[in-house]
N, C-alpha and C positions, 0 to 999 in steps of 0.2 A: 682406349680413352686416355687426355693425360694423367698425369698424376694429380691428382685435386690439391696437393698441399705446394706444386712447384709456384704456384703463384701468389701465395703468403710470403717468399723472398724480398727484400727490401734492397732495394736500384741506391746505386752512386754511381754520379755522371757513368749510367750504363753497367757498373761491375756490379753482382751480386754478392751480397757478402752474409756471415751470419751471425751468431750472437757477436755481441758485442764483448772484446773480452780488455778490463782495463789491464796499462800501463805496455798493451803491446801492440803491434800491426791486426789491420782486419784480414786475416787469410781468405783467400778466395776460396770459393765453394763452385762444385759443379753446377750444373745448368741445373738436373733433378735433385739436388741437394733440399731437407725441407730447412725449414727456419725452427732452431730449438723453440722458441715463444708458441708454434704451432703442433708441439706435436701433442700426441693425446684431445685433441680434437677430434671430434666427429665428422665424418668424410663429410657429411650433406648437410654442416654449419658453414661450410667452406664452397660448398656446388653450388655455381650457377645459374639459374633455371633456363637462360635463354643459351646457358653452353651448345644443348643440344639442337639448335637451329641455326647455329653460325652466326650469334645476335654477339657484337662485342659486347663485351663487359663497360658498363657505364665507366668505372675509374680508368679502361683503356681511350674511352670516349675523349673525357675529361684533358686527359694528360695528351692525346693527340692536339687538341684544341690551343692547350697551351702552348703548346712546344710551335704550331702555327703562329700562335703572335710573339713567337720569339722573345719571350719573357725571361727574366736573368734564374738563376736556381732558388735565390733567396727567393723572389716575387714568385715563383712556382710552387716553394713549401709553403708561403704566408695561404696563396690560393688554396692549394691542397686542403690544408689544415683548415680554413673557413669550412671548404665542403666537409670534412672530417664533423667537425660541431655540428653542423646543420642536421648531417646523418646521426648523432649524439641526441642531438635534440637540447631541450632544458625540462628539466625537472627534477626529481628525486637527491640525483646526485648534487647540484650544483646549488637546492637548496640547503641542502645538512654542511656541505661548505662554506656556504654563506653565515652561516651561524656560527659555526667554527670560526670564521676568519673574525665574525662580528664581534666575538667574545673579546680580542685580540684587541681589534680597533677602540674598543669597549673602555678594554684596560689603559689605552693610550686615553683616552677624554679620561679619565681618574685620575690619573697621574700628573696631569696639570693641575687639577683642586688641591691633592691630598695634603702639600703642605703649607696651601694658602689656608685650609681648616684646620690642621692641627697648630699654626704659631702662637696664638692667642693663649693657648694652652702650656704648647710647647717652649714658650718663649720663660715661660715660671716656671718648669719643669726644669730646663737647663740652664736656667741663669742665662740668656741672649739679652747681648748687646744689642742696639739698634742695627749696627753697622752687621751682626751677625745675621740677625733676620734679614736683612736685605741681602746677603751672600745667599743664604740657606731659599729664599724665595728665588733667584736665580741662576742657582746649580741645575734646578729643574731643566729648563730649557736649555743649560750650555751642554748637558750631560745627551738630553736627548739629541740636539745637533750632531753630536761627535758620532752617538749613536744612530743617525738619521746617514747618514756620511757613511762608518764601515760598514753596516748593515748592508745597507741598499748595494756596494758596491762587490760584498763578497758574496748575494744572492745570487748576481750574474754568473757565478763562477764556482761555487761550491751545490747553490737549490735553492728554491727559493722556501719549500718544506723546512729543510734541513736548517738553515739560517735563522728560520721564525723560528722552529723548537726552543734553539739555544740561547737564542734572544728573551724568551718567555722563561727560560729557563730561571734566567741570570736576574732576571726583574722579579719572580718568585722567591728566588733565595739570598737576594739581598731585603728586598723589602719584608721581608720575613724576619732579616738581623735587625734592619733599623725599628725597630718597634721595642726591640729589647737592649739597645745602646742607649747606656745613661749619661753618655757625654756628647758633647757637640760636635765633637773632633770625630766622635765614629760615626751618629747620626749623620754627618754631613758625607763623610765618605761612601756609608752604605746609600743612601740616595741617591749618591752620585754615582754608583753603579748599578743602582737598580735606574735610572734614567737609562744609561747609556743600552742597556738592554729593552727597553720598553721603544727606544727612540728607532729602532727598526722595524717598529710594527706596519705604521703607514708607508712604506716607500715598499714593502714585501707585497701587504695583503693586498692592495690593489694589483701591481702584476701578476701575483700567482693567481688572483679571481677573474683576472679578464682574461688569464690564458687559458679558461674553461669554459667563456661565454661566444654564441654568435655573433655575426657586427650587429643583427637588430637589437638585442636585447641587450647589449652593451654598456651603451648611455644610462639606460633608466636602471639596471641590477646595478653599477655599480655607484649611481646617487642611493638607491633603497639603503646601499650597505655606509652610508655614510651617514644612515641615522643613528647607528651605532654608538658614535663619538656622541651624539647627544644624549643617548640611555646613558653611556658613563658618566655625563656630566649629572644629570638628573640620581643616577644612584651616590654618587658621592654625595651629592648634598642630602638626599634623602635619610643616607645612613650616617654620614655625620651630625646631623639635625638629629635622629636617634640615638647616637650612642656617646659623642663627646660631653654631653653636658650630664651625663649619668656617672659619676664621679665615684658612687659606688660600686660602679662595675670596674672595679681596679684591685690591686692589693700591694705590699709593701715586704720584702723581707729585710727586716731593720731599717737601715738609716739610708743602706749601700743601693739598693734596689729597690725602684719603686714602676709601680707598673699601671699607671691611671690609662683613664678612659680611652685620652686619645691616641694610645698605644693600641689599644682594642683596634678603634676603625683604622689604624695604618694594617692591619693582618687582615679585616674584613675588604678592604681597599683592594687588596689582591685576589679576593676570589676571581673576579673575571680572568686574568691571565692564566690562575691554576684551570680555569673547566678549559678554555683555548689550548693549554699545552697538551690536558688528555685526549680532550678531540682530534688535536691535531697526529697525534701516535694511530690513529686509524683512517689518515687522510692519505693519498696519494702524494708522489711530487708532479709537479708540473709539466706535463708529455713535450711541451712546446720548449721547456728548458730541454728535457732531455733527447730531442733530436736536433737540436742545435749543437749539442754536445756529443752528435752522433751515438747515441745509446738508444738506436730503433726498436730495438724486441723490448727492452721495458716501456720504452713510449708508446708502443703498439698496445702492448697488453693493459696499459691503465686507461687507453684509447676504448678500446673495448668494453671494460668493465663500468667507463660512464656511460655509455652509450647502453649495455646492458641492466645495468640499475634503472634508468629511465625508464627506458620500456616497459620492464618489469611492473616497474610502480603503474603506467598506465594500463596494466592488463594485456599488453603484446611481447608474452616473452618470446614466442615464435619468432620473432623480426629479428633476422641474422645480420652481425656485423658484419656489411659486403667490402670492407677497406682490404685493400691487398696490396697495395704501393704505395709506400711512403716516403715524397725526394726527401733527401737530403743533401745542405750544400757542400760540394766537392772541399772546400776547406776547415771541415772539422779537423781537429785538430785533436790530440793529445796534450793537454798544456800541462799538466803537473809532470815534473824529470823524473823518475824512477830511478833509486836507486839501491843496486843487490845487496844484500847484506854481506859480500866478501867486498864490497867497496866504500864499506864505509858501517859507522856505530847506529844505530837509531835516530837517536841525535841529532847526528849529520844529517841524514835521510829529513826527518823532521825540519832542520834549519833550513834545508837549500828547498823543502816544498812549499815552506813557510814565504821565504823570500821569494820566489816565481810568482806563489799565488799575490802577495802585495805589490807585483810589478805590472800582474797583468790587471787589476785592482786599477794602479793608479793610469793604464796605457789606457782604459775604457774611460775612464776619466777625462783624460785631455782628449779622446777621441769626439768626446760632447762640443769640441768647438771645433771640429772639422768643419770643411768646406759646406757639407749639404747637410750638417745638423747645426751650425752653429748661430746662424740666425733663428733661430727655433729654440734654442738655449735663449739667446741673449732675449728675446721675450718673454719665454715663459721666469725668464730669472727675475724681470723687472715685474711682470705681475705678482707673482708670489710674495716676493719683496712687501713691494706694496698692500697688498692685501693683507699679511699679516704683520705690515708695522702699525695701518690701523686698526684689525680688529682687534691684535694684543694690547693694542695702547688702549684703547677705549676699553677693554674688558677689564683693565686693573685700573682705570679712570672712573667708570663707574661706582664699583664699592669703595672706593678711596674718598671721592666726594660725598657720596651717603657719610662717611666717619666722619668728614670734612664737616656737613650739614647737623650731623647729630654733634660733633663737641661745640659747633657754634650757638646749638641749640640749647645745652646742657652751660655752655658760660653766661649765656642770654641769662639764666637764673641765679646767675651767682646772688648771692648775699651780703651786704657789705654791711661791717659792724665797727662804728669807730667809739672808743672812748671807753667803752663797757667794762664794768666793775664786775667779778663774779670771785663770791666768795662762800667756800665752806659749803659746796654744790656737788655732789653727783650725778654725772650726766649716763642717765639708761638708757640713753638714745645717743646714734653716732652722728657727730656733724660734718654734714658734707656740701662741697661746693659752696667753700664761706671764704671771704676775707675779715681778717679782725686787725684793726689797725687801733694801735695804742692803747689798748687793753690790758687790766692788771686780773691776774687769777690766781686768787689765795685761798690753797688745802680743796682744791679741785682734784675730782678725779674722771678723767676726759676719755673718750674713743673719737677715734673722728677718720674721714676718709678727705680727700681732696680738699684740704682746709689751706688757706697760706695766714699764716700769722707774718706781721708787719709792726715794727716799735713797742714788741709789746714786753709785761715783766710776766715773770711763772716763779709760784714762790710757793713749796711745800705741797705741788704738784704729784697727782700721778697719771700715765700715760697709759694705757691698757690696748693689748690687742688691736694697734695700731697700723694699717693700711696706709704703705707711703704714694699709693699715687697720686701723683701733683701735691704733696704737702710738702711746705714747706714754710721754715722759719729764718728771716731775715734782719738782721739788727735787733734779736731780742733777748733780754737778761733771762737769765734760769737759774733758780737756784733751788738747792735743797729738793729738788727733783725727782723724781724715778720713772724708767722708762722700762715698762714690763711686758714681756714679749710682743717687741717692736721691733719692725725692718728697718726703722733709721739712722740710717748712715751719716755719714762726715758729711757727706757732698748736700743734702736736707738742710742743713744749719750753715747759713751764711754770714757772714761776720756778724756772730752770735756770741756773748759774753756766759758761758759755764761757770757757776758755782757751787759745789761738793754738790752734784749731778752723779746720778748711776744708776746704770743699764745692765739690767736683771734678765735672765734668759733670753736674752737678742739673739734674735733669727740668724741664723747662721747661714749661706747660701741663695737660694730663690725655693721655694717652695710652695703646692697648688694650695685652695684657697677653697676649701669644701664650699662654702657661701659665693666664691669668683661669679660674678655674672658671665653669664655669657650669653653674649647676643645673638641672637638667631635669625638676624637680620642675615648676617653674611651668608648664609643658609638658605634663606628665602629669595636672595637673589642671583647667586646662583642657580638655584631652582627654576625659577620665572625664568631668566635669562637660557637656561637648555630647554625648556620648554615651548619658550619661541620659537625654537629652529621647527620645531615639526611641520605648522605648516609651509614653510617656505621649502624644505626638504620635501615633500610628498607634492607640492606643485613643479618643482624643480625636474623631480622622477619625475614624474607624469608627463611634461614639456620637452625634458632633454633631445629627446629624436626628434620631435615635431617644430620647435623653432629651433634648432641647432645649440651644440656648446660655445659658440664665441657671441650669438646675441644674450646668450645669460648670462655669460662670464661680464661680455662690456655692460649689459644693461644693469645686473646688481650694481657690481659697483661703481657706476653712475648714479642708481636711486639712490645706494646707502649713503654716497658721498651729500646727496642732496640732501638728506634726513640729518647731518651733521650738523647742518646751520638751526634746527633746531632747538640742539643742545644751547644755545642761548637762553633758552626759556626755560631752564632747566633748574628753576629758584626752590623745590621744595623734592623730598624725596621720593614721594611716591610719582613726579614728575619724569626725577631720571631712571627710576625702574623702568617705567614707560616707554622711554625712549632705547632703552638698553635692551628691551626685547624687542621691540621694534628693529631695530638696527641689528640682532642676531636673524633674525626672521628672514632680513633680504639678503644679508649676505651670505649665510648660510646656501642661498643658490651658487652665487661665485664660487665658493669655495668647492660645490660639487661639480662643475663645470670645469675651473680650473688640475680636478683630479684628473677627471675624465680625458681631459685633453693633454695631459701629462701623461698617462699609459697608452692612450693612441700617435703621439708623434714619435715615439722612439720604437727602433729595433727592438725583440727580445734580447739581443745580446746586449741590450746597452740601457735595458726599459727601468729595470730596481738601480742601476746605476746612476741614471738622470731621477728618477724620484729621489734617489736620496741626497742628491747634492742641490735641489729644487726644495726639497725640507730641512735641509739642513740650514739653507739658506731664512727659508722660514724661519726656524727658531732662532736665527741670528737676529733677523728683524724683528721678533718678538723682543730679545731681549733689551735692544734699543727703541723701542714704542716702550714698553714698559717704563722702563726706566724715566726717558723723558716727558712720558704723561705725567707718571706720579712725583714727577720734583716741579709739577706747574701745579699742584691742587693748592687751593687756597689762595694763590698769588693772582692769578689768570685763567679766564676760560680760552681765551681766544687762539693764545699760542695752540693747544690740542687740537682745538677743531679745526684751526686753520692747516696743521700738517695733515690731520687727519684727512679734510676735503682735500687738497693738494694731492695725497698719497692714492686717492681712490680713483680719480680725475684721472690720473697720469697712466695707472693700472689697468684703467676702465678702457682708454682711447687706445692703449698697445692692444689691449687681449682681443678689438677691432679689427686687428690685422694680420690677425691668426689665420689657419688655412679652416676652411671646413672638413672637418674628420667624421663628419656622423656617416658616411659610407666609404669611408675609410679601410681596406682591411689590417689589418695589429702584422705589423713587419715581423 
């Protein structure tokens, strides 16, 4: 009888070869040679049952079949590997990675809140400038783009495992410093290295979870995992709504360090990528990278062990893995240069592997506008584009107009007081949201918040415990004065006349405001807003195979684009919450369509590479939607909506003329 273990050997164009051993040639092996990955195996895990009646072996069947329609080696292993899953099944394994990868994605939807809730806080905490909070609310996305770009590009090339660790790594232990940086200059930097690190999660997790799935179950597991992004949005708001406005949960050592609340939820903000980075320490790499890579016996063996957990869970652990051939294409390659240490210091070795891998980086790169992918780039570039220059601009359009609606709402009550005489008065109430025009106040002793004085005198005055927002004093006399502990600065008093005036413990710095309001509006509609997505996301899974991903990619964003004209009627706030989940709700389908069809049009050699220069492009267009939504509030509605519809419209009619992928199989 033969050997039972001779046909566990793994084929290239016809040689047999065995472990895989890096940085040298594959030596050939005998014909009865077994394969290291196989030994210690039980003969009759490996035996055939129809061996003994001269019944081929189904994978001999298979691989005949193909080899008749003369199919190229790549369209051989994609086939292969389909039937590979199908014998895998779905279950056990590919759910506990789904969770894994989910936590990942998870922490990606957080990290776009984290520092839109903590600036309100943050912004008194570090003394920001306007111009700094608009940096600091933009590093987000310029860091994850950068991050979206090498990430996705060295997954190809290094794992897509390996890549996500390091990435999750880097997003743990910066976001970990920026919590405890008391200046702006490191907060800003630590952010902008924990972005670039979190900014690889989406362009990884999607190709490392579809290179585990069959083509049917494809479409709808990897919309399911795409709710993820909305638990993260929903826990940020949830736990910042919890924990920023709790001001005692903080502490101080002296003057030099101070540790309020919303340093708390920037460390609780990370838990999702610490449980993702431990999960992922007991997750496999990717079989489908590693036989592109020519590394068969480890791609076999973690081949095996999904297909064995599965089973297991379903009560068939009997059901042997019958896989015994697995092509691979004749040009794997070797790409990293090896070099011996009598040729060179570490160093070197380090520099020149350093430099290869950035070359082959940037060659998979420009290979996205080859001939038979580059129309297929230049669409999916212009949807993504689109899509997220409107859902970013309308997501920071949203709560902008709400502040917009609420200070309009809050000036609607001003106060105006002309003429008023007050003297030899104590005020145990603070006045807020007043104008006092030509007022004389003698041996007052005032608090006030949002006041403007206008023409007026102050004579033997005192100021107490003074809140400079929006106060201020224009053309008015002062004298014989005292200003105790008050933030008012030079720039408050505008050609204002001081007479033997003086300021007694003035606030030095910017500092938090145990009494600070804080609104829990931003909080609430974030909340509503990731809450909308669910059911557009669980209809989206649900439909994805059944009407395809280019009529929900065209048809969301054609309805969202229609729900935009809307936004005209958009005159009161609980209006545009309305419309903001409304509008997350349908495009939230796009967005899982547009995934989906981004990990099935590309090769694995080329799949985390076109994701990430497809999101990096994203966060590009975020950061201009942003930008030009929020410098039209208050001025105009129509410029917004109108790029908005434009951008949806134009997105909607490309993604039209995409190929159908739903029976697709993953190159």
């Amino acid at each position: 009888m033969a050997d039972p273990y001779q046909n566990n050997m793994y084929q290239q164009g016809g040689d047999s070869y065995g472990t895989y051993g890096e940085g040298g040639d594959y030596p050939p092996q005998e014909e009865d040679a077994a394969s290291d990955v196989t030994e210690g195996h039980d003969e009759e895990d490996q035996m055939y049952e129809g061996e003994y009646q001269g019944i081929p072996h189904p994978d001999e069947v298979k691989a005949a079949q193909r080899a008749a329609r003369g199919i190229s080696e790549l369209e051989e292993l994609s086939e292969q590997y389909e039937d590979i899953m199908e014998d895998c099944g779905h279950g056990k394994f590919q759910w506990t990675l789904f969770v894994v990868l989910g936590l990942a994605l998870m922490a990606d939807g957080v990290e776009c809140f984290v520092v839109a809730f903590v600036l309100p806080s943050a912004e008194k905490d570090l003394c920001l400038s306007h111009a700094e909070k608009g940096t600091l609310g933009l590093i987000v996305f310029l860091s994850m783009m950068v991050g979206a770009f090498v990430w996705g590009g060295l997954a190809d090339k290094v794992g897509r495992r390996r890549c996500l660790i390091v990435a999750l790594a880097i997003n743990c232990i910066f976001s970990f410093l920026s919590s405890f940086a008391q200046g702006y200059g490191f907060f800003l930097f630590f952010r902008l290295l924990s972005g670039i690190g979190i900014g690889g999660t989406v362009p990884i997790v999607y190709s490392y979870f579809s290179e585990f799935l069959q083509m049917d179950k494809r479409g709808e597991h990897l919309s399911w995992l795409c709710m993820f992004w909305m638990v993260g949005g929903i826990y940020a708001s949830f736990t910042a709504w919890g924990i920023i406005p709790r001001y005692g949960w903080g502490f101080s050592m002296g003057t030099e360090f101070q540790f309020h609340s919303w340093r708390v939820f920037v460390l609780v903000a990370a838990l999702p990528a610490i449980m993702s980075l431990v999960g992922l320490t007991f997750m496999p790499e990717s079989p489908r990278f590693l036989l592109e890579n020519a590394k068969h016996d480890e791609a076999w063996m973690i081949l095996k062990q999904v297909h064995d957990t599965n089973w297991r869970a379903k009560g068939q652990p009997e059901k042997v893995f019958t896989v015994t051939h697995i092509k691979a294409p004749k040009t794997a390659e070797d790409e990293f240069i090896e070099i011996q240490s009598a040729t060179g210091t570490a160093v070197q070795r380090w520099a020149v592997r350093s430099l290869t891998l950035c070359k082959l980086v940037f060659r998979n790169v420009a290979s996205l506008l080859s001939a038979e992918l580059r129309y297929a780039t230049l669409f999916m570039a212009v949807i993504w584009f689109c899509m997220a220059f409107s859902y970013y601009g309308l997501s920071v359009w949203f709560p902008d107009m709400i502040k917009h609606l609420q200070y309009m709402e809050y000036r609607s009550k001003v106060k105006v007081f002309h003429g008023e005489r007050v003297e030899n008065y104590h005020f145990n109430f603070s006045l807020e949201n007043q104008i006092h025009r030509e007022g004389e106040y003698i041996n007052d002793n005032i608090k006030m918040k949002s006041v403007k004085f206008e023409d007026s005198l102050f004579e033997d005055c005192r100021f107490e415990d003074i809140r400079s927002t929006d106060t201020m004093f224009e053309k008015c006399t002062i004298r014989s004065t005292v200003f105790f502990n008050t933030d008012l600065w030079e720039e408050k008093f505008i050609n204002c006349k001081m007479e033997n005036t003086t300021f007694e413990q003035n606030k030095h710095g910017c500092h938090m405001d145990s009494v600070e309001e804080n609104d829990i509006l931003i909080y609430l509609v974030s909340f509503l807003g990731s809450l909308a997505v669910l059911p557009g996301n669980i209809i989206s899974a649900l439909y994805m195979e059944k009407i395809g991903r280019v009529k929900i990619i065209g048809g969301s964003m054609l309805t969202s684009a229609g729900c935009t004209f809307f936004l005209f009627l958009s005159f009161s706030q609980s209006a545009i919450i309305a419309l903001q989940c409304l509008f997350c709700g349908i495009s939230v389908a796009a967005w899982n369509g547009i995934e989906v069809v981004t990990v099935e049009l590309y090769p694995a050699s080329k799949r985390a590479t076109a994701f990430g220069v497809l999101n990096a492009l994203c966060k590009l267009a975020a950061i201009l939607g942003s930008t030009i939504f929020s410098s039209f509030v208050g001025i105009t509605k129509a410029v917004p909506i109108l790029l908005s519809f434009t951008a949806l419209v134009c997105g909607g009619l490309v993604a039209l003329k995409l190929p159908d992928t739903r029976e697709k199989i993953l190159q």
